[in-house]
C-alpha positions as CSV (number, residue, x, y, z in Angstrom):
1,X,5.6,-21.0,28.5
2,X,4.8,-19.0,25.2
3,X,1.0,-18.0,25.2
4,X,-0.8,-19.1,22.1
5,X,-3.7,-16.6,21.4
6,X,-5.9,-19.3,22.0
7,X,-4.5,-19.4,25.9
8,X,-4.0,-15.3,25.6
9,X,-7.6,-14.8,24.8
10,X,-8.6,-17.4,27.9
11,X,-6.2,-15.2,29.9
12,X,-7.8,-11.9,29.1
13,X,-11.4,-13.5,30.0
14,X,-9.7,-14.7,33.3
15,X,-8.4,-11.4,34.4
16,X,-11.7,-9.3,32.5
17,X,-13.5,-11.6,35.5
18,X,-11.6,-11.6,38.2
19,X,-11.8,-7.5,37.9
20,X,-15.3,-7.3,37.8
21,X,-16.4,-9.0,40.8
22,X,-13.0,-9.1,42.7
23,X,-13.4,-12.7,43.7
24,X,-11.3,-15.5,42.0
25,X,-12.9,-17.2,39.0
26,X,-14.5,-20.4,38.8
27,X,-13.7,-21.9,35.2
28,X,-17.5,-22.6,34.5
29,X,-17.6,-18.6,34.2
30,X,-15.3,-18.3,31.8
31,X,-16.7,-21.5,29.6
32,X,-19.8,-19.2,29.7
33,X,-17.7,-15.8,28.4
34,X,-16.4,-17.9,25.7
35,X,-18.9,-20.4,24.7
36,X,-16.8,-23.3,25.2
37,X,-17.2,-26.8,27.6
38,X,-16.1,-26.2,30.6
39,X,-13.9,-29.1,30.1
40,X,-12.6,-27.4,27.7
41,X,-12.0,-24.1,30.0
42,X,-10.8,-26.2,32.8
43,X,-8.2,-27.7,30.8
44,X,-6.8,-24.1,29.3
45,X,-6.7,-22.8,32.9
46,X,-4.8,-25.6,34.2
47,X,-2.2,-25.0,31.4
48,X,-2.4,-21.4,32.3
49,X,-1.5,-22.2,35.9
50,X,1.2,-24.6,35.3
51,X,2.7,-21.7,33.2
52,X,2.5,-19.5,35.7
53,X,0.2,-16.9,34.4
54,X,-2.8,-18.1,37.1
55,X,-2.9,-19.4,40.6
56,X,-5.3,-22.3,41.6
57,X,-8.0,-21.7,45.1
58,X,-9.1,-25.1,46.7
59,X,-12.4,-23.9,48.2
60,X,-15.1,-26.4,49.6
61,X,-18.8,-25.7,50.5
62,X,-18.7,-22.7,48.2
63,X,-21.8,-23.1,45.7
64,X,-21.5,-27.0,45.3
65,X,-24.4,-28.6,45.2
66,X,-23.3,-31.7,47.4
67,X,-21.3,-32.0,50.8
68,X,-17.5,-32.1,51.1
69,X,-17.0,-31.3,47.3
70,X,-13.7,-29.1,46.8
71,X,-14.1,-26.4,43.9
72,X,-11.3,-24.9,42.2
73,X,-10.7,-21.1,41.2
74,X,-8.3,-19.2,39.9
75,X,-7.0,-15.5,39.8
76,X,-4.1,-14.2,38.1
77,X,-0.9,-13.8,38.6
78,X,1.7,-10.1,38.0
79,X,3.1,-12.1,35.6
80,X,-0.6,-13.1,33.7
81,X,-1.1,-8.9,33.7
82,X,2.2,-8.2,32.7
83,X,1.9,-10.4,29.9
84,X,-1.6,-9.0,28.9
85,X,-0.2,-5.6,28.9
86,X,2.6,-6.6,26.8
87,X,0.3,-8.0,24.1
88,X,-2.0,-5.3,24.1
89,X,0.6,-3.1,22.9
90,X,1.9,-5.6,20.4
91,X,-1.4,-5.7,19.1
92,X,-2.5,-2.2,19.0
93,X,0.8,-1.0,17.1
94,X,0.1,-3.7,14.3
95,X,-3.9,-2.7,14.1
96,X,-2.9,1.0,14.1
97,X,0.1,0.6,11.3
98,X,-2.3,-1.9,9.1
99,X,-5.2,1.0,9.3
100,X,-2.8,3.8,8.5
101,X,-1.3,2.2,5.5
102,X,-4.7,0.9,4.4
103,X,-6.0,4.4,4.2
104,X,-2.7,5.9,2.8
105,X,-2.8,2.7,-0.2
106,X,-6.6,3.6,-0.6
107,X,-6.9,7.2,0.1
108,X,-8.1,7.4,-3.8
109,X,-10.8,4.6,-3.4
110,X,-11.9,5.5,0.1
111,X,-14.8,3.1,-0.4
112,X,-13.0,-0.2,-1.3
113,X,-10.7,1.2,2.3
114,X,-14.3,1.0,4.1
115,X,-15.7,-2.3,2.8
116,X,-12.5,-3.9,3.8
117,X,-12.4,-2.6,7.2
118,X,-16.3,-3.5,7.9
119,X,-15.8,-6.7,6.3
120,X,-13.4,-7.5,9.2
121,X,-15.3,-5.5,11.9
122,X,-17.7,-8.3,13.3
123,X,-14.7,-11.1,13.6
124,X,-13.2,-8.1,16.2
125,X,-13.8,-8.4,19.6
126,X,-11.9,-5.9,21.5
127,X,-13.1,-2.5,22.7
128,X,-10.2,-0.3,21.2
129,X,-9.8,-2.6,18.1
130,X,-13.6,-2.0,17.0
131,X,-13.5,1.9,18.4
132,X,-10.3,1.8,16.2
133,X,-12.2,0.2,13.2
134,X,-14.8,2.8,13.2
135,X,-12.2,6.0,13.1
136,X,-10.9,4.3,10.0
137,X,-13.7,4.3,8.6
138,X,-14.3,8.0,9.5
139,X,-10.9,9.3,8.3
140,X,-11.5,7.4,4.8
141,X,-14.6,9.6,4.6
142,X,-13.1,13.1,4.9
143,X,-11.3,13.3,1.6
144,X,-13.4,16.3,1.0
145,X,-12.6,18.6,3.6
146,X,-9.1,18.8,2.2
147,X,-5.8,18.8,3.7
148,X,-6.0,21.9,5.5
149,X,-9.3,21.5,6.9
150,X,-7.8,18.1,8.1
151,X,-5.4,19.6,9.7
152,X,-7.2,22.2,11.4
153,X,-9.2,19.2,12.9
154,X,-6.4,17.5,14.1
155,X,-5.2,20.7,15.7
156,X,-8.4,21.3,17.6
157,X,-8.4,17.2,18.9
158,X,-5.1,17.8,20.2
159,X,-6.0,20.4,22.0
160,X,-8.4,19.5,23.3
161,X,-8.6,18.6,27.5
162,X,-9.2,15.5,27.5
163,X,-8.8,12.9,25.0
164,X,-12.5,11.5,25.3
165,X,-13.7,15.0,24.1
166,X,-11.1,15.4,21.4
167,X,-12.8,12.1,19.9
168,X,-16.5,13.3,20.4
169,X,-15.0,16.3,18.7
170,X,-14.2,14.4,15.5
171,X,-16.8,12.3,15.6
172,X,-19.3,15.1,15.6
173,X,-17.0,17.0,12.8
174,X,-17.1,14.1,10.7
175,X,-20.6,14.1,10.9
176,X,-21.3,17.7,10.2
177,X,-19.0,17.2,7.0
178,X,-20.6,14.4,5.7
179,X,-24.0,16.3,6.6
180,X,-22.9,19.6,4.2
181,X,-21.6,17.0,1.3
182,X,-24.1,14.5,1.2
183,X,-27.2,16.2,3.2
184,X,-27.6,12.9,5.0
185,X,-25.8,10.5,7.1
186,X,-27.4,6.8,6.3
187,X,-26.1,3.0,5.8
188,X,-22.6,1.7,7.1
189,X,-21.2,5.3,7.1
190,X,-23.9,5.9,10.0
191,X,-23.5,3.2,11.5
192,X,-19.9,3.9,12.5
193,X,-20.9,7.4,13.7
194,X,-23.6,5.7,16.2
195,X,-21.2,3.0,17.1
196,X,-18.6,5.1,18.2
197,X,-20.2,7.7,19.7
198,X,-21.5,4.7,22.3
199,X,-18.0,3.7,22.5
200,X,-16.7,6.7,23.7
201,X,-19.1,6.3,27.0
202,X,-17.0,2.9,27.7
203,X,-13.4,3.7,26.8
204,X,-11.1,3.8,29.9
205,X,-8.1,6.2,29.9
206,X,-5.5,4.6,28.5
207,X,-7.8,3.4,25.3
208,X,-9.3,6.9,24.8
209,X,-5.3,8.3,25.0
210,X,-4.6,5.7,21.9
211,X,-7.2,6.6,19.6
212,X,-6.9,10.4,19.9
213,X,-3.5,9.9,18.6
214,X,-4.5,7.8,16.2
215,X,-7.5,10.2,15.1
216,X,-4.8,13.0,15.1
217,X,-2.4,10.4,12.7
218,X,-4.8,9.8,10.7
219,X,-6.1,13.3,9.8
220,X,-2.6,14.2,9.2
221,X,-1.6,11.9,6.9
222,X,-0.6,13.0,3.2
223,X,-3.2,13.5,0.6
């Protein structure tokens, strides 16, 4: 069965769950994640399991609220997290690509670049997506450090140990530029640099290891 992104995004909230506490996952706790009935969420999770992406746990005296009532819960499958991996990487390539050639088409009018990318920002959900969303609008803001200085920076966040500090090394770079050009950091510009400096603290590996790269594409692309 072909996942939608409605079913995908259900998925994800399953698994997300199931993570957190280690126990399966009663469907009313994911209608709560996602604001939706819990009709609704039972009904997506059945179609989940008949696919194969979740298994179903018959469980009775476990939080019901009247004798002999049998609760079902669900955790996921190999196949629900190979699938999730799979489409996080299908997704990531096309955010990364559409940033890159937005600021490469834009790199003149840096400004329309960042009202695009903030108009989209609070429809994004996901971790690395909005972490990604804030680096572009970073890299549209250093036009005026020029193309060496840009590659000088993308030198140092490759070198650096760990990707987490390459990123709080732009991040703090980008500041300090914007700082000696405009003598203040204010407004949606700002904003960014608070939001991703946050974001850095919640990153896992893997996420941190994709947007140093795509810090490091970005400040070398042409001018």
């Amino acid at each position: 069965m072909a996942l939608t992104r409605r079913r995908r995004d259900f998925l994800a909230v399953v698994v997300r769950l199931y993570q957190d506490s280690e126990q399966p996952v009663h469907y009313t706790r994911v209608a709560e994640a996602l604001g939706v009935s819990r009709w609704t969420a039972y009904d997506l999770l059945r179609h989940l399991e008949r696919g194969g992406y979740l298994e179903a746990l018959y469980e009775t005296g476990r939080d019901e609220k009247g004798p002999g009532r049998t609760l079902i819960y669900y955790r996921p499958t190999p196949q629900a997290l190979e699938e999730l991996e799979k489409s996080a990487a299908d997704d990531w390539s096309a955010l990364r690509q559409r940033l890159l050639r937005l600021l490469e088409d834009k790199k003149k009018a840096a400004q329309e670049a960042v009202a695009e990318i903030l108009q989209e920002l609070p429809e994004i959900q996901e971790r690395l997506a909005r972490a990604a969303c804030n680096i572009a609008v970073l890299l549209a803001q250093l036009e005026e450090i020029g193309g060496r200085g840009r590659r000088a920076l993308a030198a140092a966040v490759a070198r650096a140990r760990k990707p987490e500090e390459g990123l709080s090394l732009f991040a703090g770079a980008v500041m300090g530029s914007l700082l000696r050009v405009r003598g203040v950091v204010s407004g949606p510009v700002g904003e960014c640099v608070r939001r991703l400096q946050s974001q850095l603290a919640e990153l896992e590996p893997r996420e941190a290891f994709f947007l140093a790269k795509f810090v490091k594409e970005g400040l070398e692309r042409p001018l």
